[in-house]
N, C-alpha and C positions, 0 to 999 in steps of 0.2 A: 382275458388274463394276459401279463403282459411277464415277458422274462428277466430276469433279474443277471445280471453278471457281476464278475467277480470282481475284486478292486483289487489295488497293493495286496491290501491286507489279507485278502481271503488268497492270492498266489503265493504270500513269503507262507503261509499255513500251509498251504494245499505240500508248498516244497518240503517243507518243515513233516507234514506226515510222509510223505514219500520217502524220505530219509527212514524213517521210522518202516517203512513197506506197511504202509498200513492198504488193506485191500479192501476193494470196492463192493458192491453191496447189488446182488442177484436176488430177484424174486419175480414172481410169476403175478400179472394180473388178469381176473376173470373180467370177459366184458357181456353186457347183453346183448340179449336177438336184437332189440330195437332200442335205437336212440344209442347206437354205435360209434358214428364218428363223435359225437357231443364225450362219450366215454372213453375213447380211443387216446386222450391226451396229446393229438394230432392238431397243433395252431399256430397258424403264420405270425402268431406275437412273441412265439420261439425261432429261434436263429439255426436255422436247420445245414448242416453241411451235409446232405446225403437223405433221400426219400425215396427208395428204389421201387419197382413193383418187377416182381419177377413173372406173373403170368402171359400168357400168349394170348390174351385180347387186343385189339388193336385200337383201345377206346384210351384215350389221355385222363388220369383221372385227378382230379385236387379234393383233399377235406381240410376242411378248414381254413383255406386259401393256400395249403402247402401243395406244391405242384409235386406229382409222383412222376420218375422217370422210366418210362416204359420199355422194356426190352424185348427187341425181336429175337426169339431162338430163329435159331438154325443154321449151317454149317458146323457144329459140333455134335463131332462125332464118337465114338465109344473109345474106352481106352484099356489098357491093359497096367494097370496095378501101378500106377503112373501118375504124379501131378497133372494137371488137364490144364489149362487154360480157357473159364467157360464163358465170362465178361470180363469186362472193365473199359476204364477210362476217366473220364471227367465226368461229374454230374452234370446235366444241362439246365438245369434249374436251381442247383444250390453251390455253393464253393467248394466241396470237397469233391475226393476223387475214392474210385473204390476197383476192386478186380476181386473176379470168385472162382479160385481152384475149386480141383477133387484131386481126389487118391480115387479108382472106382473101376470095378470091372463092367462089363455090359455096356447098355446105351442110355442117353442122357434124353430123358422124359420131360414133355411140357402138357401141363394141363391144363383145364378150363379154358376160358374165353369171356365174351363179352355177359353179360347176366350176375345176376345177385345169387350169394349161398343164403341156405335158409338159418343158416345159421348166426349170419349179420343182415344187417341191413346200409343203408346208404350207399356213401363208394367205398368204403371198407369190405363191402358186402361183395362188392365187384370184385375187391384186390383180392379176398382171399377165396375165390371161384377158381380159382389156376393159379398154379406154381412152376418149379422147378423144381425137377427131380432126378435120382436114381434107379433105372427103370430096369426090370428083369429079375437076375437072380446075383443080386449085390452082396459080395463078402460080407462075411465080419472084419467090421474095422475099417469100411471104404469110407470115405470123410470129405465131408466139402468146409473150404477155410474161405471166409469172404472180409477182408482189408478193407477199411475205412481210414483214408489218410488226409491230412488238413489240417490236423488238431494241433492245439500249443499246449505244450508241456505247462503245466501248472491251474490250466484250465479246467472244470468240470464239465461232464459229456455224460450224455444216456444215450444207450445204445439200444434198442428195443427192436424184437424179432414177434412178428405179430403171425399166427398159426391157429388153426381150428382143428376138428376133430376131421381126420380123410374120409372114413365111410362109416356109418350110425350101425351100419347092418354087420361090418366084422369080414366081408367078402374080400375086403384087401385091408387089410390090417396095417397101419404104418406101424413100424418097428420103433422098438426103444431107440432113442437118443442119444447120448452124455453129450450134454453142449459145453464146452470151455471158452473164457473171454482171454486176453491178456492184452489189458490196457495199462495199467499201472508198471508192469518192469515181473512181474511171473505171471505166470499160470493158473487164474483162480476157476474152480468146478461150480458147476452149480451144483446148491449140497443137496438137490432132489435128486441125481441124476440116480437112474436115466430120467430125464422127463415123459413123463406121461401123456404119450401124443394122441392117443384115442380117448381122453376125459372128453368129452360132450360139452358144444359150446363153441364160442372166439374167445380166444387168451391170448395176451404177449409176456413174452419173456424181457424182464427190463436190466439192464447193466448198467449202474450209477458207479462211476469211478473219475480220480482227478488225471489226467494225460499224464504220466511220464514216458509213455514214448510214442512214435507215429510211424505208423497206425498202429489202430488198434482189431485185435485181433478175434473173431467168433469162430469158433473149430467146434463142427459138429460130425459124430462121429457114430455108425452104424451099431447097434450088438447085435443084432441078427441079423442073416440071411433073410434078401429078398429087396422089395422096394426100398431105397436108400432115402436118408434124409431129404425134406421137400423145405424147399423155401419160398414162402408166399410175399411177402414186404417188410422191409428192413429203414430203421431210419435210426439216422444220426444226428442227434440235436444239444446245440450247446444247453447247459442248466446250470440255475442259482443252486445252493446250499439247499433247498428243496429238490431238485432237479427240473425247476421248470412248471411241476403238476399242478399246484395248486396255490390261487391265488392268498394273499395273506389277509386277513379281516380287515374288511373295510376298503381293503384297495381300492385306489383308483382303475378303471379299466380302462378310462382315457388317455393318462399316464403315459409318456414313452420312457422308458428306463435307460439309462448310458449304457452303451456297448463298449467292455473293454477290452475286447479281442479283435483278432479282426476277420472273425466270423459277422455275415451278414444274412439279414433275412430278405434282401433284395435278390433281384438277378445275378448272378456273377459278371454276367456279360455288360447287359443293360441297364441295371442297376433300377429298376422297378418290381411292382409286385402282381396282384393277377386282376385281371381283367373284371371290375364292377358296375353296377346299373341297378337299377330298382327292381324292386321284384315283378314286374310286368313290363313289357318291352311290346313299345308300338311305333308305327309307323308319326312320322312329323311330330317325334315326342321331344320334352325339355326335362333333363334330369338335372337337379342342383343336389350335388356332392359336397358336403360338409364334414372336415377333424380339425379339432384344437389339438395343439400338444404348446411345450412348455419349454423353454431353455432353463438350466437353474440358475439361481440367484449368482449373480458375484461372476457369472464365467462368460468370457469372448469366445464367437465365435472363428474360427480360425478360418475355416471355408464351406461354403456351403451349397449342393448341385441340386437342381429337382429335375427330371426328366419326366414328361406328360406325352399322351399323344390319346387320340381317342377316334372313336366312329359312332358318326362323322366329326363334328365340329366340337371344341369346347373355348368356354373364356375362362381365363385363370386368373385367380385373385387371392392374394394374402396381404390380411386384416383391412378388409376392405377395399384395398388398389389394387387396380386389375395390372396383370403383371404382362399376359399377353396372350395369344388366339394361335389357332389350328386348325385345320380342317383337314388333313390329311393322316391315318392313321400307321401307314407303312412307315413314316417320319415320326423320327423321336422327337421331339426340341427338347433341349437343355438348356436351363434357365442358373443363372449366378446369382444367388440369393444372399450371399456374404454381408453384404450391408445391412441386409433388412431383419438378420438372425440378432436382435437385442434381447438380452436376457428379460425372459417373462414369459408372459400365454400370447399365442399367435396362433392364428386362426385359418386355413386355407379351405377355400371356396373353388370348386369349380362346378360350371354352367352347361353342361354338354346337350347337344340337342342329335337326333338320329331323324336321317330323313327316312330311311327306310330298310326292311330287315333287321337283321342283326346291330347291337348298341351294346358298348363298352369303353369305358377309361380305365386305363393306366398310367400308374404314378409312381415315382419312387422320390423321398428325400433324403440327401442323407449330410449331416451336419457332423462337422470337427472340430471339435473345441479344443482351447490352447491347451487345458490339460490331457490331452492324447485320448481322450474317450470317444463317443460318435452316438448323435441321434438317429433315427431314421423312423421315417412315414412310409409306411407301402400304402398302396391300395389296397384294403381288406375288409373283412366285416364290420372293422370297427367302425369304418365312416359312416355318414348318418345319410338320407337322403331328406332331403327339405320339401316342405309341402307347393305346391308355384304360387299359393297366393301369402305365402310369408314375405312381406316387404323388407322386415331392416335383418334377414338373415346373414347376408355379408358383413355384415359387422358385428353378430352376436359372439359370447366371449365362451357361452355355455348353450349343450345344443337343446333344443326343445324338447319337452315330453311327449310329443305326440310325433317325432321325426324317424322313423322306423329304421333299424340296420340295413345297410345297402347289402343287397346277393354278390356274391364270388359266382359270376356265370362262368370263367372258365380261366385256369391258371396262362400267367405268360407263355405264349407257345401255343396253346391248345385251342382246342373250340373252331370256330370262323378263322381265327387267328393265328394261325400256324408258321406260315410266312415269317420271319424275323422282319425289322424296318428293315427296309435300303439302306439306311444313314442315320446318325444323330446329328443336328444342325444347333449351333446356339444361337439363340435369341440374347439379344442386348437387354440387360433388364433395366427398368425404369433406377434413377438413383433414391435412394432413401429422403423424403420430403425435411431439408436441414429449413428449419426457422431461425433467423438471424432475429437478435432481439428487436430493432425496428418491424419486422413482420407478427411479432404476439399481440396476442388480445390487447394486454395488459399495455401495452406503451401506444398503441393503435386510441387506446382509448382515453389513456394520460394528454396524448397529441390532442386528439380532437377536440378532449378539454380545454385546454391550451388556444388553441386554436379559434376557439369559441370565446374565450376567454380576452382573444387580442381584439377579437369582432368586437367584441360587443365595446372594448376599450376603443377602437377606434371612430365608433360609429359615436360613442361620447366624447372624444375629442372632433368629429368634424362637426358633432353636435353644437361645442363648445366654437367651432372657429366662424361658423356661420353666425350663432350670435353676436360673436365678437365682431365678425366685421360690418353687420348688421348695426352694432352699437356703434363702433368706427364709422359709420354713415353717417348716422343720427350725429354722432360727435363731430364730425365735419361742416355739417349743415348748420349747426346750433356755433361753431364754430365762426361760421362765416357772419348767420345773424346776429352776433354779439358783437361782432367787427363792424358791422353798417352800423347798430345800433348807437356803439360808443361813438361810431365816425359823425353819425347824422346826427342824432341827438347832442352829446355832451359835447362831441365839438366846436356845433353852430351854438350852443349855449357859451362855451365858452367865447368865441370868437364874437358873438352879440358884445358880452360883457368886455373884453377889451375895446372894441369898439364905441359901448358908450363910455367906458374911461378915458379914451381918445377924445371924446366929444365934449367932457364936460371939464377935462382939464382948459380947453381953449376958455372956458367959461370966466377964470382965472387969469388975472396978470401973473406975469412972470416972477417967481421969488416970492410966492404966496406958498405959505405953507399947506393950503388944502392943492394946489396945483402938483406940489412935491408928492402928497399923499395920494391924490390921482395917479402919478406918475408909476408910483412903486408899486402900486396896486396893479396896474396891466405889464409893468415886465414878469409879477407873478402869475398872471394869469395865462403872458405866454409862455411862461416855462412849464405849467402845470399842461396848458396847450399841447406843447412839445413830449412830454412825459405820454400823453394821451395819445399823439401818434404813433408812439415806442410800443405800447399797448396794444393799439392797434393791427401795428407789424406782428407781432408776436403770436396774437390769434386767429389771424385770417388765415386759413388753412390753402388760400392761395399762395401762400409767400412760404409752404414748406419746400423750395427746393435750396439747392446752391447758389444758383443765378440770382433769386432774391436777395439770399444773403449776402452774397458779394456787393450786390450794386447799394444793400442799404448799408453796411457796416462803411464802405468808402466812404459816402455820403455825408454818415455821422462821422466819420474821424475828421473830414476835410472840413467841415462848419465850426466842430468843436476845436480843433487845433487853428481853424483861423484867425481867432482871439488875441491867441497867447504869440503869436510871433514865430513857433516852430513850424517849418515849411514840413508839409505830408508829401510822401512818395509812398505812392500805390502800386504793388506786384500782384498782379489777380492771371486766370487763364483767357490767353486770347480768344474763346469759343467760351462761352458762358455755358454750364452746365446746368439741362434740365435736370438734374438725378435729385428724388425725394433725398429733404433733410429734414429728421424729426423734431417737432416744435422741442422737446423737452432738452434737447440738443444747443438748438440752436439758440435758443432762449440765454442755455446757464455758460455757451461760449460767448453769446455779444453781451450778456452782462462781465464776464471775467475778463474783455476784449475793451469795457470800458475801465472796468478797475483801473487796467493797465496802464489806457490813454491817460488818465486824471492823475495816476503816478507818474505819469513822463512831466506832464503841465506843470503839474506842483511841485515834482522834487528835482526833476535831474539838471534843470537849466540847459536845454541841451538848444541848438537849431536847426537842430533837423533832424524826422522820426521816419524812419521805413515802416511799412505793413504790407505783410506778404501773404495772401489766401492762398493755398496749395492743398487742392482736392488731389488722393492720392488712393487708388483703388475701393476700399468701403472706409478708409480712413480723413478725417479733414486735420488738416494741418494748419496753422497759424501763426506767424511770427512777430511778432512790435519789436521791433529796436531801435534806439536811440542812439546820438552819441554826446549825450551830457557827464557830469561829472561821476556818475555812477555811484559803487556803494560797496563796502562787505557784506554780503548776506549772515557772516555771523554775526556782525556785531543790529543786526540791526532788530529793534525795541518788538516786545511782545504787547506794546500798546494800542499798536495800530492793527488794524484787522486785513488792513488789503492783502499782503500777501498772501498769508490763511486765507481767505474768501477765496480768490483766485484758484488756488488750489481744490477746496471744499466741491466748487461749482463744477471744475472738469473730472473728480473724484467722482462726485452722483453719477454722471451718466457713463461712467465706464471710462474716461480720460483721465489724462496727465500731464501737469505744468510742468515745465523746468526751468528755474532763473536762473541766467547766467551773468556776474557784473563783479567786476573791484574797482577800485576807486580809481577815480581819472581815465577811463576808458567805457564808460556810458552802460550801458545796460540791455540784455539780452530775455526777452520771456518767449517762448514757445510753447505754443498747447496743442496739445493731437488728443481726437475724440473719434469715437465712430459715425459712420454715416446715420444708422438704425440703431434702433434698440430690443433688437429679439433677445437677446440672451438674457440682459438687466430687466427684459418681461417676465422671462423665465425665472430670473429668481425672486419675481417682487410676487409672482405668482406662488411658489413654494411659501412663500414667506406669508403670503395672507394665506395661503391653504393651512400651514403650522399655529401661526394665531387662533383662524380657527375653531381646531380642534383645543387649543386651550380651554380649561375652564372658567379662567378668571376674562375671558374672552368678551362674553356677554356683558360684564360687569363692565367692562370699560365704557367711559364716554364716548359719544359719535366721533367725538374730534380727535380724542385720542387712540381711535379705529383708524380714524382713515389716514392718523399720519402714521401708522406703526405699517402701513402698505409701501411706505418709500421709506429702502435702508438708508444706512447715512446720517449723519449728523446733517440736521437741518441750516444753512446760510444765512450768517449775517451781512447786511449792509454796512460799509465803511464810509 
């Protein structure tokens, strides 16, 4: 069972009766011979401020993990009609404080000792073996008052005097009673009195009232001459709207309920609870200690402390991560759990092992949430003990059916363990495991995708570049044999056939018309001749650099311009450059390179033409100028094609013309083009990849396939 506290609301009420004097509520309950402490209403899941045991045994006793605090008589001595001073001070086991006069003639009597009354059983059975008393021939009207102070006004408290019957047989008769409380602001009776202190049995006397003032007050007071009131154990314990007794249907018993006083069921000192272990304790044993509990929904925690220590060793883990180790039990460690308290179920795990004798851990948690409430974990019955071959128990959320209550061997302080620690020491606690969204499943595995994703693209493009240069082989090879072929073949055909035109013109006198008809016929054959070397150039894949093209573009300007009377002046680079220059390049610059020449021949009447090669980084540069009688470019006719060609031819492969001329000051063309053609591969590639995918794709003609692979408007010859 776990205890309930009060909230706002149940304090502005509790004030709200208090104003009212409304008084608290006295009754007496019977307990049995056996199965005592279980009836006794005596459980560390209540927030006790005061557990006294007033007889002279020197045994330390706890029921139900609440530690009892034992008092030595003696040096009080007898008084004469007098307040007495017989205890007090601080509790050592719970928060509150307490002091117990008398009014009393005679001397002050201790009884029992260590052993069980037959009247109870367990350690209640112990408690009420021996008392405190008034011993002789005690007035009427001698009175012991016993103070219980700690309490917050507005709060609810049971006050419970736990008493059995003194002798069966009537040889010492305890005397009537009148017990009075005054917790709320008067003086309420119990409306039995006197009480009946020879009924046969264990009874307690129970006082449920809300604090209006501190402390609160028990006055018990003699009617007859003789042995005076006897006090056997008294406790003070905070209570819900029930007072604490009984759980509500269905409860959880795992449950930690919010504390909203600042009463605690830990130590006051050390701030844990009593000493636990399985119920059999052996040498080189492994005990795994298991409690869930719960933050609520919606609320931060504010701070959070756990103090552990055990014998001998233990590991400590909550919700799975171990948080940190001990081996020393006189040593507290305090752990800072503040980060790790997120609203929900959380699980704490601890591992303890005992190498020899005696074996116990203690534990206290205690959590403050931002709205001013408090959880707390003791070590108590509620923990579970784990069987050792339970594998994934550090992570379970709920404990298993076959995981038995751990024993309360003996309250903080008591037992083996008497000794306080030395010291509390803190431990660093590990930081709360933050995942950055690069570290989730979720993008871990988007990546890899990804990832997988560029592989398998790249491995098809080095796919693709190995064929390609593969085919770039094969096309160089076939390149070069269509070069010999046209060289060997059709040019020694041709060069036969001018030859015998040569030979059978002599056949002929001079000014014969078949002579003339021989004649025309071989200057056609060597121009077609000559056309066929241009061809040649073009495809031997030995002639793609610069150096070739310099030395054959010279070549042709200086033969072709030798005709016409205009003197060539050649600007090329003094070191002739090896650097690749691509056939599709070079090709549509020396044909735009003759356009030019044959525009200078024919129109500009000039006598004399500069050409200037200018390789310039991955760029080639070209200039023709003249200085003939030049031209306006606007006015000049859309019937001729050279200049448009010109243009068209350095447009394909990624260049650009620019004429510059006006009349009577000659004429200016410049062309710049790139060295390569990676980019304009790049788009003739996109460009047949998008074809394609068209539908009307397939339908098309081979020819009209293969020309819709080069953008551009296709070149005419002028």
């Amino acid at each position: 069972m776990r205890p309930r506290f009060l909230g706002l609301e149940l304090v502005l009420a509790s004030w709200a009766a208090m104003a009212s004097m409304r008084a608290g509520t006295i009754s007496v309950v019977d307990l049995p011979a056996t199965g005592t402490d279980a009836a006794s209403g005596i459980n560390s899941t209540n927030a006790y401020l005061c557990a006294l045991d007033f007889r002279s045994g020197t045994t330390a006793l706890s029921i139900g993990g609440v530690n009892f605090q034992r008092l030595t008589p003696g040096g009080k001595g007898a008084g004469a009609d007098y307040d007495h001073p017989l205890f007090g001070g601080t509790n050592l086991n719970h928060s509150g404080t307490w002091s117990l006069s008398g009014l009393y003639s005679g001397a002050l009597g201790f009884a029992g000792g260590n052993g069980k009354h037959s009247q109870a059983d367990g350690a209640l059975g112990e408690l009420l073996n021996g008392c405190t008393y008034f011993n002789g021939n005690t007035a009427v009207g001698s009175a012991m008052t016993l103070d219980c102070s700690g309490l917050t006004p507005g709060m609810s408290y049971s006050l419970r005097y736990y008493y059995r019957q003194w002798n069966s047989s009537g040889a010492f008769p305890r005397r009537p009673i009148e017990f009075t409380f005054n917790g709320e602001g008067t003086n309420e009776p119990y409306p039995g009195n006197p009480l009946d202190l020879d009924a046969g049995g264990a009874h307690y006397l129970r006082y449920d009232f809300t604090a209006a003032t501190n402390p609160v007050t028990m006055r018990l007071v003699t009617g007859n001459a003789g042995n005076g009131p006897h006090v056997y154990a008294v406790t003070l314990q905070a209570a819900g709207p029930d007072g604490g007794l009984t759980p509500e249907a269905g409860q959880d018993e795992g449950k930690i309920h919010p504390v909203a006083s600042p009463v605690s069921a830990l130590h006051p000192q050390y701030g844990v609870g009593s000493w636990i272990w399985a119920r059999e304790t052996h040498d080189h044993q492994t005990c795994r200690l298991w409690r869930a509990f719960e933050i609520p929904p919606a609320t931060a925690a504010k701070q959070a402390r756990l103090r552990i220590t055990a014998d001998n060793t233990y590991r400590l883990f909550l919700d799975g991560r171990e948080m940190g180790v001990g081996a020393e039990w006189r040593e507290l460690a305090e752990y800072d759990l503040t980060w790790q308290m997120t609203p929900g179920r959380h699980v704490l795990a601890v591992e303890a092992f005992n190498d020899l004798r005696e074996a116990g851990m203690v534990l206290g948690l205690r959590v403050e949430l931002a709205n001013g409430q408090f959880l707390e974990v003791a070590s108590d019955a509620s923990w579970r003990v784990v069987p050792n071959d339970d594998s994934g128990w550090l992570k379970r959320t709920h404990e298993g059916l076959d995981w038995p209550a751990a024993t309360i061997v003996a309250p903080f302080g008591g037992g083996p363990w008497q000794q306080p620690p030395d010291f509390i020491y803190t431990v660093t606690s590990p930081q709360p495991v933050v995942l950055r969204f690069w570290q989730t499943g979720w993008f871990q595995l988007v990546l890899l995708s990804l990832c997988g994703s560029v592989a398998l693209i790249c491995l098809r493009l080095m796919g693709q570049l190995a064929v390609q240069a593969r085919a770039q082989q094969y096309l160089q090879r076939e390149r070069a044999r269509i070069a010999r072929d046209i060289h060997d073949d059709l040019g020694a055909r041709l060069t036969q056939m001018v030859l015998a035109g040569e030979g059978a013109q002599k056949e002929f006198p001079p000014g014969a018309k078949a002579r003339a008809q021989f004649n025309e016929m071989c200057e056609s054959a060597r121009e077609v001749l000559g056309a066929v070397d241009e061809i040649v150039w073009m495809v031997n894949s030995r002639r793609d650099t610069i150096k070739e093209f310099e030395m054959y573009v010279c070549n042709y300007a200086e033969k072709f311009l030798g005709t016409t009377g205009i003197r060539c002046r050649v600007e090329v680079n003094a070191e002739p450059l090896d650097t690749p220059f691509d056939l599709a390049i070079r090709r549509n610059l020396f044909l735009a390179i003759k356009e030019a020449l044959n525009n200078a021949a024919r129109h500009s009447g000039a006598t004399e033409l500069f050409l200037r090669i200018q390789p310039q980084g991955e760029e080639m540069r070209v200039v023709v100028e003249d200085n003939g009688k030049g031209f306006n470019p606007v006015d000049a006719t859309g019937e001729r094609n050279g200049l448009s060609n010109m243009a068209q031819r350095t447009a394909e492969v990624g260049g650009s013309c620019a004429v510059t001329s006006r009349s009577g000051a000659g004429c200016r063309v410049e062309f710049a083009t790139p060295l390569r053609l990676s980019g304009l591969r790049r788009l003739r590639w996109w460009h047949w990849a998008w074809c394609r995918r068209s539908p009307a794709w397939s339908s098309q003609p081979d020819a009209l396939r293969e020309s819709a692979s080069v953008p551009g408007p296709r070149p005419t010859e002028s």
